[in-house]
Every structure is written in C-alpha cells, then in structure tokens.
MIDO-414472 format. One record per residue (C-alpha): y, z negated, x negated; residue in three letters. Coordinates in steps of 0.5 Angstrom, whole numbers, plus 2048, in hexadecimal, padded with zeros to 3 digits. Each point is the difference from the previous one (the first is absolute). Example, Ala and Ser with C-alpha at 12.3 -4.5 7.8 and 13.67 -1.06 7.14 Angstrom:
% residues 2
7F77F07E7ala 8078027FEser 
This chain:
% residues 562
8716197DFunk 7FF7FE7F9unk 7FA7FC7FFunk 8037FB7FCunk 8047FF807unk 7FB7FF804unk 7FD7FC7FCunk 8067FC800unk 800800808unk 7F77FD7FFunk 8037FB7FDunk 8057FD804unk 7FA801806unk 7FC7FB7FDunk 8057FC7FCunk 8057FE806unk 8007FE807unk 800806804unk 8047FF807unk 7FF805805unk 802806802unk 8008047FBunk 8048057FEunk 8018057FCunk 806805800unk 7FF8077FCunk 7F87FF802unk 7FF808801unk 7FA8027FBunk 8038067FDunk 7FA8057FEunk 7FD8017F9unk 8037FA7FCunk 7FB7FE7FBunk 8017F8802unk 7FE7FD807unk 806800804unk 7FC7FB806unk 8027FA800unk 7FC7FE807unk 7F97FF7FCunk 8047FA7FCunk 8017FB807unk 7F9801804unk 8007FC806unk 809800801unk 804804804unk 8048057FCunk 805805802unk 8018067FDunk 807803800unk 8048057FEunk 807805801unk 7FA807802unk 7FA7FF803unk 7F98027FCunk 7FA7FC7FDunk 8007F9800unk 8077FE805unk 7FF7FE806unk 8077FF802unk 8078057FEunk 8057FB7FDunk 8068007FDunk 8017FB7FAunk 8077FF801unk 8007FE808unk 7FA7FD800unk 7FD800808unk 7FB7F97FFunk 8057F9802unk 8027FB7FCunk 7FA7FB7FDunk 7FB804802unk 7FD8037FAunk 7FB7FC7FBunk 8008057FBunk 8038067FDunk 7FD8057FBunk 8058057FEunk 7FD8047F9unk 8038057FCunk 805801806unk 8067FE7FEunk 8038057FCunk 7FE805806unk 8067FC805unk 806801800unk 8037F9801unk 7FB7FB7FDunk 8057FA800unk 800802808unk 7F9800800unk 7FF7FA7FDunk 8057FD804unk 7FB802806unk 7F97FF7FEunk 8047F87FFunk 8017FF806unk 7FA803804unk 7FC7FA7FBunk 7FE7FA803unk 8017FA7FCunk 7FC8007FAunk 7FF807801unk 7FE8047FAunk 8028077FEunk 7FD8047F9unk 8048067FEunk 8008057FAunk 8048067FDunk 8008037F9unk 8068017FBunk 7FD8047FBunk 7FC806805unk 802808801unk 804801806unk 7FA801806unk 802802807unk 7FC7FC805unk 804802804unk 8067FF7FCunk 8027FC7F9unk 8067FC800unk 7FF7FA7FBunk 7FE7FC7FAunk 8017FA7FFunk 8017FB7FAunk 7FC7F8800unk 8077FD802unk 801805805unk 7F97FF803unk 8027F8800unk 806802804unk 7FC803805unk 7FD7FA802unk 8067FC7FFunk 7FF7FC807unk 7F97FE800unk 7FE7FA7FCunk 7FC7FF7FDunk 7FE8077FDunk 7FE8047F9unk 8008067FCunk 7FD8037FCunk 8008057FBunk 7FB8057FCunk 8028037F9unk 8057FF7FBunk 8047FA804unk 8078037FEunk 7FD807803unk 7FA7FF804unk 7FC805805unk 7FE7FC806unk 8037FA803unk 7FD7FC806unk 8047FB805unk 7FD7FA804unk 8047FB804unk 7FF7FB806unk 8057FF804unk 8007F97FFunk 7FA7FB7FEunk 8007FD7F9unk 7FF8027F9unk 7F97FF7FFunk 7FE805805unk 8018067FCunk 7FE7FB7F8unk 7F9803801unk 802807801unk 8037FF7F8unk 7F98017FCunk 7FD804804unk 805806801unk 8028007F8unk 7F98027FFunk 800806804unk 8018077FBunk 804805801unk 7FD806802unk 8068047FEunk 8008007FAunk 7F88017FFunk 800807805unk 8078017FBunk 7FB8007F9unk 7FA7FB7FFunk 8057FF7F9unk 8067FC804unk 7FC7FC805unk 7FE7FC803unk 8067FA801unk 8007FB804unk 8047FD805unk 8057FA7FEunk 8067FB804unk 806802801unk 8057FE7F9unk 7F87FE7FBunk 8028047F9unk 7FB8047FCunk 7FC7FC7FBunk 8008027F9unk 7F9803801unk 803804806unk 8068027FDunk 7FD8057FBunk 7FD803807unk 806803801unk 8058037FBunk 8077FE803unk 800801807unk 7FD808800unk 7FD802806unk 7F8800800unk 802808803unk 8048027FAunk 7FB7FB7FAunk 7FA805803unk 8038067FFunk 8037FE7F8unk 7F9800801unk 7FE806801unk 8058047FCunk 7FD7FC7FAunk 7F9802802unk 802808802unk 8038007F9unk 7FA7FD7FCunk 7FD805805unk 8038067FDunk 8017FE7F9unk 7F8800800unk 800806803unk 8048037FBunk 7FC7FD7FAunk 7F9802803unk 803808801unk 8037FF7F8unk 7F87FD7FEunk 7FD807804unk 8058057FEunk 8047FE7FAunk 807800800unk 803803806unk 802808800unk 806800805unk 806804800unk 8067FF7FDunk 7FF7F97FDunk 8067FC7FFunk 8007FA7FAunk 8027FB802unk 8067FD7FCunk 8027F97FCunk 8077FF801unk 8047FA802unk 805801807unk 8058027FBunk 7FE8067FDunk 7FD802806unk 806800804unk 8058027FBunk 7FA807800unk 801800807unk 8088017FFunk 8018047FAunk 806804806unk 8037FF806unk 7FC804805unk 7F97FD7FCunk 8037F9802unk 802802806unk 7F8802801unk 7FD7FA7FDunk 8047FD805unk 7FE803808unk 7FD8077FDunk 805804802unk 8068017FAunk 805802806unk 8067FC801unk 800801807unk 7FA7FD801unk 8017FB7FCunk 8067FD804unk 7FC801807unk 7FA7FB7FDunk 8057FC7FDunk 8037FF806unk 7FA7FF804unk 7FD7FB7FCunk 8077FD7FEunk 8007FE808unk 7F97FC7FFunk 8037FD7FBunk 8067FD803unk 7FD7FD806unk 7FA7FD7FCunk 8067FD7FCunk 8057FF806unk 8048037FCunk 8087FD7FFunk 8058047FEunk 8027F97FAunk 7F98017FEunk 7FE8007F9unk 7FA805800unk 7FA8017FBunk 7FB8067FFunk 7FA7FF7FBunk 7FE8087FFunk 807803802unk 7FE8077FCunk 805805802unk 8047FC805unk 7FC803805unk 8017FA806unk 8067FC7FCunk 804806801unk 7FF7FF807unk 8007F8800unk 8077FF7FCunk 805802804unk 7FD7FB806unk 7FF7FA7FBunk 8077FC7FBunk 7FC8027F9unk 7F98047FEunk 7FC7FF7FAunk 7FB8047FEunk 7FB7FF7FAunk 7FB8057FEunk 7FB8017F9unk 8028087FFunk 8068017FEunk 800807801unk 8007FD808unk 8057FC7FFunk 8058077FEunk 7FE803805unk 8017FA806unk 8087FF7FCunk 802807802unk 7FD800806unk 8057F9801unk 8058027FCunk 805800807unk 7FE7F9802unk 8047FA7FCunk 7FB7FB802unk 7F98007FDunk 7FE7FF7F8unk 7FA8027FDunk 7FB7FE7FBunk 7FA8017FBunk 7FA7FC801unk 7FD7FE7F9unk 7F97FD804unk 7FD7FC806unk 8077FB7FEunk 807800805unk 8027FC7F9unk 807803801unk 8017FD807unk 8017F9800unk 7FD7FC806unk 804800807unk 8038067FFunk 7FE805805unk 8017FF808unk 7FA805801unk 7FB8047FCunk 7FB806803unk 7FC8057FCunk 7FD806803unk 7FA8057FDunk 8007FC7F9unk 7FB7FA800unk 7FB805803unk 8008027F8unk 8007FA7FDunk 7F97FC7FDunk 7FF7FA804unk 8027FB7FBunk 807804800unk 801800807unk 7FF7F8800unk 8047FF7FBunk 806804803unk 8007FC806unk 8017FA7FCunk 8068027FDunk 802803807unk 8007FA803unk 8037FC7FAunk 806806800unk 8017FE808unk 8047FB803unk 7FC7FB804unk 7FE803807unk 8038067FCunk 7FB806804unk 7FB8057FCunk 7FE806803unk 7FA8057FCunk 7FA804802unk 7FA8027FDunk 7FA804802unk 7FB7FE805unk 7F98007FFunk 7FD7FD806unk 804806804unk 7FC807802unk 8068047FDunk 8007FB7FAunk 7F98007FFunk 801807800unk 8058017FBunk 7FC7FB7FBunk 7FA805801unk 8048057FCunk 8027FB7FBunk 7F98007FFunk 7FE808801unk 8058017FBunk 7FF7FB7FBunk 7F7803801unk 8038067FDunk 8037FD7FAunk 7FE7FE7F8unk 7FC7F9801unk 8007FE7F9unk 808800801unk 8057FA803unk 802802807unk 8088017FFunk 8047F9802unk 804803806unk 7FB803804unk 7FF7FE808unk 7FF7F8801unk 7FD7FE806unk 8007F9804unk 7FD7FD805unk 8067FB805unk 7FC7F87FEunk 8008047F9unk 808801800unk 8017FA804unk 7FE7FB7FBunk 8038047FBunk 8077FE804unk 7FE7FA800unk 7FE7FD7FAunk 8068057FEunk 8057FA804unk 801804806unk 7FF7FE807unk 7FD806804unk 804802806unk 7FC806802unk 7FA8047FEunk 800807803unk 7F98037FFunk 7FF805806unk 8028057FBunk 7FE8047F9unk 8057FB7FDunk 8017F9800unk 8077FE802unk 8017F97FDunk 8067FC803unk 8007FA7FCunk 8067FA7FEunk 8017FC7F9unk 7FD7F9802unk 8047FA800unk 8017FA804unk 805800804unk 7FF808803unk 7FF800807unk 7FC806800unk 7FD800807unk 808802801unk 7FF8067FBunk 7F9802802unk 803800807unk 8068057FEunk 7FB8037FCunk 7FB802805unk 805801805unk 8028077FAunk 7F9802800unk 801807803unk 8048027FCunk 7FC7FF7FAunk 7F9800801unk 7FD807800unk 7FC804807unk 7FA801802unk 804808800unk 8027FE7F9unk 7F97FE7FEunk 7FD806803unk 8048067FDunk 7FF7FC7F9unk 7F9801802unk 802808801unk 8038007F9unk 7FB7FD7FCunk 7FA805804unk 8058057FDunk 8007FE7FAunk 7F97FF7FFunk 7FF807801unk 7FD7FE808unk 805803804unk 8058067FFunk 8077FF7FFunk 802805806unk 7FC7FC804unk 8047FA7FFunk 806802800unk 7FE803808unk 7FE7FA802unk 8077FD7FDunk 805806804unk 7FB7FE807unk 8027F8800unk 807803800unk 8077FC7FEunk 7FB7F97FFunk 8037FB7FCunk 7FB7FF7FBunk 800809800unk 8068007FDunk 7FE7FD7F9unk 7F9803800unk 802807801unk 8068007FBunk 7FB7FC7FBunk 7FB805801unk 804806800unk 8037FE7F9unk 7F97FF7FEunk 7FD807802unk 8068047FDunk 7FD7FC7F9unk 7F8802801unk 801807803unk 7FB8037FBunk 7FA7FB804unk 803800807unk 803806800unk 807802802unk 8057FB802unk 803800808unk 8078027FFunk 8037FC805unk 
C-alpha cells in the first residue's frame, strides 16, 4: 500500500465518525512493500476484521468480496484500499459491501488509473474519476477524489455512507486535498509531490504549468532522463576531446549538409538503389513480401473501404501503395525524390487507380482541403526534423475530411529495442566529422506524449497510441464537431491485431539490429529463424534478411541458398 493512501485511511480515522465493526476487504499484508500495509494500528480500541480471498498475515476470516457471508445491516465500515482493480466485478462488490452496511455506515476505497500491472494475485482494472463515482452510485452522500492531472490522475479515493446528510463527509474536504502523493515523489523527487483534489475541481493557473498537457508523471521523468543521459554523454565527449584531442577512430564519415531533396535523390540514382534506400534489399520480391505485410496494417488501422480516397506522405517506390491500391477506389502518393517517383510509376503502371506527385517542401498546397477519405505515412516521419513532422500532420489534417482517419508511425524511444536503435544513431554519429551538420534525413526518435501532442496541436483526435513496440503506431481522426469518434475508436480497436506489431516481431527486430551492430552473427539469426517454423511474423523476416544477406556477403559470409 502506497503512503499517500494510508495516510488517506488516518485521515478518515480521525475525521469522521467510525462505526463498528470494522472491516477490511484485501487486508493480506503482502511482504517487502516499502509502505505500512496495517491499517489495525490507525482504530485502537475497535473491533477489526480483516478478510481476504487467501489466508496470510493480517486476515482473520476467508471471504468472497462478490458474496459476502456478513448479513444485511451489520457492518459499520468498510476499508477496501488498493483492492478494486484486483476483483473481477467491482460493480458487484460494491453492490454488496452496500448491503452488509448498516445505516450511515461508511465505506473508504482506492485504486489507481495510471500504475503498472501488479499482480496481487491478479490485476483487472483502472478506473477514470467518474467511473470511481459510478461505483459509489447507491451511497449518498459520497466523495471522490483524485491525485495528479485531473483529466489523467494516478490515484483515486472513494468515501460514501450509506445515508446521512452531507455535512458528514464537508470536514473530510480540506484535510484529504492536503495529503501529497507519494507516487510521483518515489517516480522523481523533479514531479512530486501532488495533492489530493474533489472530483470536477479544474487546475489553477499555477497548477497548470505542473503538467504539460495531460502527460503521465512516468513518461514526464523519463523525458527527464533522457535529457540528462544525453548531457551525459555530451560531457563525456567534450572532456575525451579535452584530453586527447580529436578523436582518431576508423573509417570516419563526414557528416553532410543537404536538404531532403538532394539526400533522396542520391539515394535514388537507379532502381535497385531506390529499392534499397526503401526496405535495404534491392530485390523485387522481397519488396512485394514487405509491402504486403505492411499494406495489410495499413488497411486495418484505416478501415480501409474499397470507395476510399487514399493518401501516402513518403510513398517512395510504392512499396505499401502497390499493395494498398487495388483494396481502395483512388490512391495518391506524394514524394520529395523524383528519381522515387519513376520507380514507384513503373512498379504501378498496371493499376489505373493511383496518381503521383512531387513534393516541393513540408506543404500538401497541391490538395485542396477535404480531399482524401484516409491518409497513412510509413517510415518517412522518422526521417523528418521535428518541426517538419508538425507541419505535415497540419496539412495532413487540412487535406482529410472531417473524421477522415490518419495512420503513421515513428520510432520509439521509450521502447528497449528502440532505445537500442537511437543508440546506434549515436555510436554512428560518435564516429563522424563534428564540426560538420548531421545530415537532414537521419533517424528521428519520439517518445508516445511527444507524438500525441504533436497529433493534437496538428487537429487530430487520437483514437489509439500503440507503444509496446520499437515503434509508435499512432491512430488518429481529423478533429470536427459532429464526428462521433467513440464509434470509430471502437471499430478501431477492435482492428488492432492486425496492425500492431508482436512481442515475436519486436523481438526478432532485436535479432536483426544485434546482427547489424556486429553482436551476433548472421548464421545464427537465420537458425533462429528456421527453428520458430512457418510463424506468421517469419515468413517476412526470413525473406527480408535472406535479401539483405545476399547484399553483405563480403561481411557476413556467403548467403543460404534457400
């Protein structure tokens, strides 16, 4: 149990009128938490009953939350603290702890909405403010309150009777919103503490400049982090410069000043360098397995409909619209590299449904507003500065019709196997000429708040961020009254399995950058690949990678030959 939460239960002790007996549902006292988890301690003189569904410290009696053995009226109060999320039917459980209550019998519960999953023994829930409120629908009068950003809080208390008048639960107003949270000071001394605060009671000014947007205090520190280790690492390269002059390391590579333009263009000179520049493996057949695959996210993130006016930002060689087209009524794809675009035109000169166009800048200008039913961009934002990003979504959003779907993702940092791929970025750019500018289309790296305020400022509503991944799949609508986005954040999640990528995915990602990072040899990789068998996230790996072999058989060796 969480200090602040106790603290919540001591201050309802010594506030309010405490009728016996006392009990407490969920009162095992797990080992090794860094809080008090005894609640006994806070009612000296009472009776108290401890129960829970196991036997162990601090229960006396084995009880089931959802069938209650006590009779009607007999309970004075009920402690259920940090126990909700963990019953399977929380609405029951309330139904019942009303009706072993006696008249003006108190109950005081918590949870959590923004905590990891913790399994004691199992975790089912998280509850918002008003659904904390609908739990206590049938006591009166009754309170909520919640601590951190009021539209994202990490903790929620609940206090109802079960009849009496209101006046009984006023004194508990200006004690309990005095309490800090203790979950945002253990996160980072930087964030904490918060207080306490009624449900419905906005931010003040001061308050508002606390949280930016409504971020978790989780993700805000690790912002945090990364800034630090990255002044980290830039101290250390500057005192190894001071010490040692300039760093003498192999195969130094300049650092070149060019606009996305000329980069991509370079990129492009023939097909099989386009094709390369696109997936690394200059091989049509693979290109066409890829594109497939990554066609079929596509499609469900959109919902996708065979009258659909379609958009790709970044088509390149048409590697996913190829695929996409012959599924949609129109495709458009725009591109900055010409030499792209002629390759992408004869890779769809079969298909009399798309069109293609050259980008000039960070500007859709040729596309008047309302045009496109859908729009998606796939491995391209993650080559953009920031401020280029932004400025795409904006047209994004002014090109798609209202409620009109976007689907993009982008690099993830707060990922493991992302955290590793930025790593790279930097070993890489360690190596390379410093008094030079990095190059415009390097690997760009988000974090999910970054990337979901970006969406919104853009004039988009989210509908789903996935992050459990190396990438961040970011499912959005073009903002407009009159949308009913709930509908399409339902039709949207119920699609989600077919767009967001597997732990098997991440992991043989993992596999692939170990390769490429000179940490594991390729023979090994392809084993493991031919010992998970006809898997359904093999099958693009193996002929990715087997592409990809045949293109560095002077550093891996000679490729299979299957």
């Amino acid at each position: 149990m969480r200090g602040n939460i106790r603290e919540v239960v001591r201050v309802v002790a010594e506030t309010v009128e405490i009728l016996e007996p006392i009990v407490e549902i969920g009162s095992f006292q797990v080992e090794g938490l860094i809080y008090s988890v005894d609640l006994r301690p806070l009612f000296p003189g009472k009776r108290y009953i401890g129960c829970d569904a196991r036997e162990g410290p601090g229960v006396d009696r084995i009880e089931n939350v959802h069938h209650l053995s006590f009779s009607d009226g007999s309970v004075g109060t009920i402690l259920m603290m940090e126990t909700l999320e963990h019953i399977e039917t929380p609405l029951q459980a309330m139904d019942e702890i009303f009706r072993v209550l006696r008249p003006e019998g108190l109950v005081v519960t918590s949870s959590s909405m923004d905590y990891p999953v913790h399994e004691y023994p199992s975790d089912y829930w998280r509850f918002t403010p008003q659904g904390f409120d609908l739990l206590l629908r049938a006591f009166s009068p009754r309170r909520v309150y919640v601590q951190g950003h009021p539209d994202f809080p990490h903790s929620l208390v609940g206090v109802g009777k079960k009849g009496g008048g209101d006046e009984a639960l006023d004194s508990l107003d200006p004690v309990i919103t005095r309490i800090p949270g203790t979950l945002t000071q253990e996160i980072s001394s930087r964030v904490g503490p918060d207080f306490f605060r009624p449900l419905g009671v906005t931010l003040s000014e001061e308050e508002k400049k606390k949280y930016p947007e409504v971020m978790l205090h989780v993700a805000y520190d690790r912002i945090l982090q990364r800034d630090e280790e990255i002044e980290r690492l830039r101290t250390e390269l500057r005192r190894l410069t001071a010490s040692s002059g300039p760093i003498d390391k192999p195969e130094t590579k300049t650092m070149r000043e060019e606009n996305y333009k000329t980069f991509w263009e370079q990129a492009a000179v023939t097909p099989q360098q386009a094709m390369a520049a696109v997936d690394e493996s200059a091989d049509e057949e693979t290109l066409q397995v890829t594109g497939r695959w990554t066609a079929e996210q596509v499609a469900h993130a959109l919902l996708l409909q065979k009258n659909d006016h379609v958009l790709e930002l970044g088509c390149g060689v048409a590697r996913i619209g190829r695929e996409l087209a012959p599924r949609c009524g129109r495709w458009q794809g725009v591109d900055i590299s010409e030499n792209m675009l002629k390759v992408a035109r004869n890779r769809t000169a079969h298909l009399s449904n798309v069109d293609f166009h050259l980008l000039s800048g960070a500007s859709l200008s040729r596309f008047v507003d309302n045009t496109f039913d859908k729009a998606y961009s796939v491995a391209t934002l993650i080559h953009l500065d920031k401020e280029d990003l932004f400025l795409y979504l904006r047209e994004l959003a002014r090109v798609l019709r209202p409620g009109g779907l976007l689907y993009f993702d982008t690099w993830n940092l707060t990922h493991e196997i992302g955290w590793k791929r930025w790593l790279m970025e930097v070993e890489h750019w360690a190596n390379s000429d410093q008094s030079q500018r990095k190059h415009v289309a390097r690997n760009q790296f988000c974090v999910p708040e970054e990337v979901w305020l970006y969406v919104k400022k853009a004039g988009f509503t989210e509908l789903c961020c996935l992050s459990d991944s190396p990438w961040i799949q970011m499912i959005a609508a073009k903002s407009e009254e009159g949308v009913n986005f709930a509908a399409l954040q339902e039709q949207v999640r119920a699609n989600l399995v077919g767009v967001a990528f597997s732990p098997l995915w991440s992991h043989l990602f993992g596999s692939l950058l170990a390769v490429l990072s000179g940490q594991k040899k390729a023979e090994d990789f392809w084993q493991e690949l031919k010992d998970l068998g006809p898997v359904r996230e093999v099958a693009p790996y193996h002929q990715h990678f087997l592409a990809l072999w045949k293109t560095r058989q002077q550093e891996w060796g000679s490729a299979p030959q299957e």
